[in-house]
C-alpha positions as a printed Julia matrix, in Angstrom:
364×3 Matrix{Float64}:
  17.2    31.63   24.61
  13.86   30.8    24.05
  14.01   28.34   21.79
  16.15   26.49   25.09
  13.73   27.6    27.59
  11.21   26.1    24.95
  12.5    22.76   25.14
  13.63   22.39   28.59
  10.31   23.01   29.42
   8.93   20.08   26.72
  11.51   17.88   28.11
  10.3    18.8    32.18
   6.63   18.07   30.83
   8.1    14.87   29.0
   9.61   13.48   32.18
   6.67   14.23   34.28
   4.16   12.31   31.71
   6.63    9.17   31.79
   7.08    9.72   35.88
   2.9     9.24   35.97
   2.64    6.19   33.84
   5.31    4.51   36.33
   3.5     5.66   39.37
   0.36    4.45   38.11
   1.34    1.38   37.33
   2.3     0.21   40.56
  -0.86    1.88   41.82
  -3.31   -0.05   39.58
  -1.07   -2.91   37.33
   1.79   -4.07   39.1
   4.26   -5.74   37.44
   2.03   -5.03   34.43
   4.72   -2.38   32.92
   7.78   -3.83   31.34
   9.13   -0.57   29.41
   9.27    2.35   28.51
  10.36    4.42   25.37
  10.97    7.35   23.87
  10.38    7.77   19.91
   9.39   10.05   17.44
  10.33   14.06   16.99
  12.25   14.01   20.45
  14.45   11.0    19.16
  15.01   12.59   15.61
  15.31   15.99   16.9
  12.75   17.6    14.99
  11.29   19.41   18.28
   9.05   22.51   18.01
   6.75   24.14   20.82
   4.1    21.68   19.75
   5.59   18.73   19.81
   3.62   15.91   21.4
   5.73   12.86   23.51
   5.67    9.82   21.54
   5.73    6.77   24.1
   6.23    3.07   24.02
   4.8     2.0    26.97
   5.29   -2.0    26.44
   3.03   -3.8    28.76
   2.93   -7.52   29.84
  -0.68   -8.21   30.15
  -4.13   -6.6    29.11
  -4.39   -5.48   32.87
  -1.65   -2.76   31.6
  -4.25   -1.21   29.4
  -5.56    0.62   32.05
  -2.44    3.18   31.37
  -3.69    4.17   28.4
  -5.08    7.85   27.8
  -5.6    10.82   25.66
  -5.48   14.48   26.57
  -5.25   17.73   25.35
  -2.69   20.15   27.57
  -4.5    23.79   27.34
  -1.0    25.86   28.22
   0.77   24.44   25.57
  -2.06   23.74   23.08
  -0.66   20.12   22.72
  -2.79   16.75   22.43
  -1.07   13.65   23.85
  -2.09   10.45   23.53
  -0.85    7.68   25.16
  -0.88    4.38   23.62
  -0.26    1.01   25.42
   1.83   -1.68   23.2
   1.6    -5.51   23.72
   4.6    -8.52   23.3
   2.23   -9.72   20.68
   2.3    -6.36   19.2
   5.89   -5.7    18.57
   6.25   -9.5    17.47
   3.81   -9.05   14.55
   5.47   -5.64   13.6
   8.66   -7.94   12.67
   7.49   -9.29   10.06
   7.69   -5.85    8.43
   4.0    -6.08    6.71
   4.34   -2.04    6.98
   7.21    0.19    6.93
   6.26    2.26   10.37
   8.04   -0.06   12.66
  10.08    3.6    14.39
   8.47    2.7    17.28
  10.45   -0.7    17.51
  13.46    0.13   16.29
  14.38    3.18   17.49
  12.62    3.86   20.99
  15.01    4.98   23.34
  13.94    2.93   26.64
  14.14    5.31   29.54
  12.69    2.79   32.04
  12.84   -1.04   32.7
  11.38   -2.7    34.98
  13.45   -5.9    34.12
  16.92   -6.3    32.0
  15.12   -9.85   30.61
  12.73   -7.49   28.58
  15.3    -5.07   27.27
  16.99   -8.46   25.96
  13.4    -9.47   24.63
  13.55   -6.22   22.65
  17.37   -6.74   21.15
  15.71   -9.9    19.81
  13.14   -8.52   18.31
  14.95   -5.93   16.7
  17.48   -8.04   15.6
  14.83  -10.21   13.65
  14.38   -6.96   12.07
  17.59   -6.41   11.41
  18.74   -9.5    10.19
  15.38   -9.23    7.2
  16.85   -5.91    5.88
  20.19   -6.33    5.89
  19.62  -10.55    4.32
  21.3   -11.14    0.86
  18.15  -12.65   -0.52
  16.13   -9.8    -1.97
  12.83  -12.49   -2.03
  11.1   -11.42    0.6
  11.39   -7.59    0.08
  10.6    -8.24   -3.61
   7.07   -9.83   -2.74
   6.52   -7.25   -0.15
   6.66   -4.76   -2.09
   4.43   -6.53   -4.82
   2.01   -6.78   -2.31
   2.24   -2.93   -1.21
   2.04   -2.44   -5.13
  -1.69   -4.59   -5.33
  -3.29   -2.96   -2.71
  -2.15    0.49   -3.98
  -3.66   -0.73   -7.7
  -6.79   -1.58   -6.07
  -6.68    1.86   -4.17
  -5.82    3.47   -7.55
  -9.3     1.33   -9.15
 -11.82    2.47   -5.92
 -10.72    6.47   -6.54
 -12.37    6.13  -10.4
 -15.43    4.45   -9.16
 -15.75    7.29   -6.38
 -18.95    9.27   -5.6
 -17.21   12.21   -5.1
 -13.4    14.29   -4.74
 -13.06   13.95   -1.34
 -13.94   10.35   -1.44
 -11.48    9.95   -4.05
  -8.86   11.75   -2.39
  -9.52    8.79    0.6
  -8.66    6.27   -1.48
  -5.53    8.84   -2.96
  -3.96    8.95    0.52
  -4.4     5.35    0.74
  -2.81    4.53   -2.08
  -0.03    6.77   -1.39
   0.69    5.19    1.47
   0.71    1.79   -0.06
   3.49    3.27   -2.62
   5.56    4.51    0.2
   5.25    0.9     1.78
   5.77   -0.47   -1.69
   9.43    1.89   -1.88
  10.43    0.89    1.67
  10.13   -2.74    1.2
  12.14   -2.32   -2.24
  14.91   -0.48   -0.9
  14.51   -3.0     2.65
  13.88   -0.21    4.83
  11.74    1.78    7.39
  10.49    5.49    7.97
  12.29    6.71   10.77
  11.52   10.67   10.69
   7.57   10.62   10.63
   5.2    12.26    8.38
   6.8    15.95    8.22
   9.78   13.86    6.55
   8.72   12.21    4.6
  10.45   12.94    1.38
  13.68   13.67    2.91
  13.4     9.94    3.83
  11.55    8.75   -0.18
  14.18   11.26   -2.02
  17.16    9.42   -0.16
  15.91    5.69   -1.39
  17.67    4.38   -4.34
  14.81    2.48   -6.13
  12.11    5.05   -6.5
  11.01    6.8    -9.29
  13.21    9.76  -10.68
  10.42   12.71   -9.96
   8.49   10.45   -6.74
   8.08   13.69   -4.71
   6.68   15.75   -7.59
   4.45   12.67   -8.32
   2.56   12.51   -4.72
   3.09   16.11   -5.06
   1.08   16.48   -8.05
  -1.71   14.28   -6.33
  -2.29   16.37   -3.18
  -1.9    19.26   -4.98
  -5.2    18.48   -7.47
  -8.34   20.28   -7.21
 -10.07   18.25   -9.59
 -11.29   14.4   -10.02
  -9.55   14.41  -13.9
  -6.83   16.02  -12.36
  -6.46   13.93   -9.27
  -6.55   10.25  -11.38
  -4.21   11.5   -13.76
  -1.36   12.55  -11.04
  -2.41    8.93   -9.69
  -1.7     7.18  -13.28
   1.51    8.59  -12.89
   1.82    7.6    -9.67
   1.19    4.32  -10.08
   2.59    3.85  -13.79
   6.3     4.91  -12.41
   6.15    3.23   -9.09
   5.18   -0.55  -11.03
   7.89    0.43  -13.66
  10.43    0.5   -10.65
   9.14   -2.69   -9.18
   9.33   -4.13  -12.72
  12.88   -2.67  -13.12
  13.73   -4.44   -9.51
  12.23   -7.71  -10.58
  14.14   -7.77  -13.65
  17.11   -7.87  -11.9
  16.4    -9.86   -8.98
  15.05  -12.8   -11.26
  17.29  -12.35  -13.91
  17.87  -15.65  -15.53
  19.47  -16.79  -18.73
  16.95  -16.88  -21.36
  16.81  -20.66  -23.37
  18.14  -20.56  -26.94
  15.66  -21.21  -29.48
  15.83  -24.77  -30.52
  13.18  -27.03  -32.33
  12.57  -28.84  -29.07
  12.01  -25.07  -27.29
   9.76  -23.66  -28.85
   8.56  -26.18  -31.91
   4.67  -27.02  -31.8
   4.15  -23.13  -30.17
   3.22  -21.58  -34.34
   1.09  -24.9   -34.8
  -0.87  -23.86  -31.73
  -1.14  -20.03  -32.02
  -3.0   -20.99  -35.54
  -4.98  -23.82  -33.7
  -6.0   -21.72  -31.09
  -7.31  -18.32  -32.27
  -6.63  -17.87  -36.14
  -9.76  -19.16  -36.85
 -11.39  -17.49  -34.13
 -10.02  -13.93  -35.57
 -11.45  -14.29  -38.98
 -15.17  -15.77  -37.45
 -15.11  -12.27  -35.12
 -14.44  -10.07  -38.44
 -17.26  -11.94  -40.32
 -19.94  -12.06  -37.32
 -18.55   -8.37  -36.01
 -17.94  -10.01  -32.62
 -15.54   -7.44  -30.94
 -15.61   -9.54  -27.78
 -14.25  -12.25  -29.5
 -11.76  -10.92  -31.23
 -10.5    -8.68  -28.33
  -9.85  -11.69  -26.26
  -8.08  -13.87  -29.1
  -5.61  -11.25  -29.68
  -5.18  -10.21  -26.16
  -4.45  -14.26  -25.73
  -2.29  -14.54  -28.59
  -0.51  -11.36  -27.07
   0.21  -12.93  -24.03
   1.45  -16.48  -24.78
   3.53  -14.12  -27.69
   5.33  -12.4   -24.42
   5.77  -15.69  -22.63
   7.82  -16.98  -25.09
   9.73  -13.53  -25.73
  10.22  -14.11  -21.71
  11.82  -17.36  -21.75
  13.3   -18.02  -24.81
  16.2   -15.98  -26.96
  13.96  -14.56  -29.47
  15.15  -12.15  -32.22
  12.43   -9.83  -31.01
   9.58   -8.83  -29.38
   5.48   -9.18  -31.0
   3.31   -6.23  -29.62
   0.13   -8.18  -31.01
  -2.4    -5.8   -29.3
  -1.08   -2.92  -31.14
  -2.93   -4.26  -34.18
  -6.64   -4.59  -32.66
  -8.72   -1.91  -34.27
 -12.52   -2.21  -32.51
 -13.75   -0.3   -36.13
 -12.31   -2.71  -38.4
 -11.94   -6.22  -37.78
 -10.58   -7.74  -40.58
  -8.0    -5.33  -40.23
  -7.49   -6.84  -36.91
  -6.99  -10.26  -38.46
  -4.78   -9.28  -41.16
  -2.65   -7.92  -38.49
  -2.59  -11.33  -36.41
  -1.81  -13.3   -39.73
   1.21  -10.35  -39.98
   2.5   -11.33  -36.41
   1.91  -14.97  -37.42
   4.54  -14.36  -40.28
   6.83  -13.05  -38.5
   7.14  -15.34  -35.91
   7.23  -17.98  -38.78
  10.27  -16.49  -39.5
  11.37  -16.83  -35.82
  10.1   -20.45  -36.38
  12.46  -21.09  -39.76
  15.26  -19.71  -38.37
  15.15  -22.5   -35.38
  15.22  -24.87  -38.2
  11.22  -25.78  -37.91
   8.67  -26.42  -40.64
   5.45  -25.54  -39.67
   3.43  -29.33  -39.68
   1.22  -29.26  -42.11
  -1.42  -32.28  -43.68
  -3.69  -32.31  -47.19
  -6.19  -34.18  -44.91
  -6.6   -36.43  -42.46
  -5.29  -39.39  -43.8
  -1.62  -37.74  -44.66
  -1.86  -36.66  -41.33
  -2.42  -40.52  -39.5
  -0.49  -42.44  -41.79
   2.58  -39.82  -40.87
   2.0   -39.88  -37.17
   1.71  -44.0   -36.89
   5.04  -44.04  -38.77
């Protein structure tokens, strides 16, 4: 019984805090008020004796403002505060930026002062409505991409941290970045607020396999080694998901390889940085050498991206900072065996004994 007692007496303080707000505004904003709603715990039903009343108070004008307040109720032990929401507010929460859009959505309005803003709300949510539910997966896709940078650039600001709790800071914020990264990948919104949180991340479909035990691991570490290596993980499974979504979102028939697909790319890999490779092993310039094979690397996995290739060339697996010749034998290696890629296409590689054989065979 007390448990009922409990809550009839939340829901007696509830009404009473909503009956003020109304009051008030006629008192010092009329016609200021257009609504007012009920979210949070008392709309999801997780209600204990210290749950607060979580209020959209939609308001027309800044003159509404003056309904805002904060308080602490002494019986009850229970801080309230009591947050004023503009039009312009609930219109930029549409475009779903971030994931905590419960207040929109699901506020239960308990008082109108007009049936032409309730109908202002439909719209809005409808908006809303109409982005998750759309067939094209575009827009959640560079969402969540966008999620996914800041939380990398959350990820880089915790190693550069003067200290664990000021990497922990930049923890929660990137945790909160991979929840809005999930959300906008599976085109949805928190609904059950922070205590629920991984009811709501466990129940998404594109996540990764262990997510809770991931953020677990990160609020659970006592250390800075600790604490970036649960955040590797972290991060290394959440971009694998995004990749994974990606993948199948722009999924697109690769181009056979033909001579006119891919001939001239061997001529220019060689052009480009064989040369480069061998001056870095006999000057010992690491710099140099790094950033040829990380190039060669990348226009390697271009191709591999667009075209049918046989298979894949991992050229950075061969860059060995204590021996640099090794490092070029290893790029002439992955030059052979994309020669091979390059034969089977039916291309010769276009070679000249000088100059002259070269001129005389390109005026022809």
């Amino acid at each position: 019984m007390k448990n009922d007692f409990d809550k009839c007496r939340l829901e007696e303080r509830n009404n009473r805090i909503i009956d003020a707000v109304i009051a008030k505004a006629e008192r010092v904003c009329p016609g200021s008020l257009a609504m007012i709603g009920i979210y949070g715990s008392f709309m999801t039903g997780d209600i204990h004796e210290k749950s607060d009343l979580d209020l959209l108070i939609l308001v027309n004008d800044d003159a509404g403002f003056q309904l805002s307040s904060g308080f602490i109720q002494d019986d009850l032990g229970v801080g309230h505060d009591i947050y004023c929401t503009t039009w312009q507010n609930l219109e930029e929460s549409i475009q779903y930026d971030y994931p905590q859009i419960s207040k929109l959505m699901d506020s239960k309005i308990v008082w109108c002062a007009d049936e032409t803003y309730r109908e202002r709300l439909n719209s809005l949510r409808k908006s809303v409505r109409e982005q998750l539910e759309s067939p094209s997966y575009a827009n959640a896709l560079a969402r969540a991409e966008e999620h996914l940078r800041q939380a990398e650039h959350n990820f880089a600001e915790s190693l550069t941290a003067s200290s664990l709790s000021a990497a922990r800071v930049c923890a929660a914020h990137m945790i909160w970045h991979i929840q809005g990264t999930l959300a906008a990948l599976n085109r949805t919104y928190f609904r059950l607020g922070t205590r629920r949180a991984y009811e709501e991340l466990s129940a998404m479909e594109k996540r990764p396999e262990p997510l809770c035990d991931l953020i677990g691991a990160v609020v659970s570490a006592d250390t800075e080694e600790c604490l970036h290596n649960a955040l590797i993980h972290l991060l290394r499974e959440t971009k694998t998901t995004v990749k994974t979504a990606s993948r199948e979102f722009h999924t697109v028939p690769k181009q056979p390889v033909t001579p006119e697909t891919i001939g001239g790319t061997y001529e220019e890999m060689f052009s480009n940085w064989r040369n480069k490779m061998y001056f870095a092993a006999e000057t010992g310039d690491h710099y140099l050498a790094f950033m040829s094979m990380s190039a060669m690397s990348g226009m390697l996995s271009s191709l591999c991206a667009a075209y049918d290739t046989a298979g894949s060339y991992d050229a950075m697996s061969g860059y060995d900072p204590d021996n640099l010749w090794k490092t070029a034998e290893f790029f002439d290696r992955t030059m052979d065996a994309y020669l091979a890629e390059y034969r089977k296409a039916g291309l010769d590689v276009k070679r000249y004994a000088d100059i002259d054989e070269f001129v005389k065979e390109y005026l022809k």
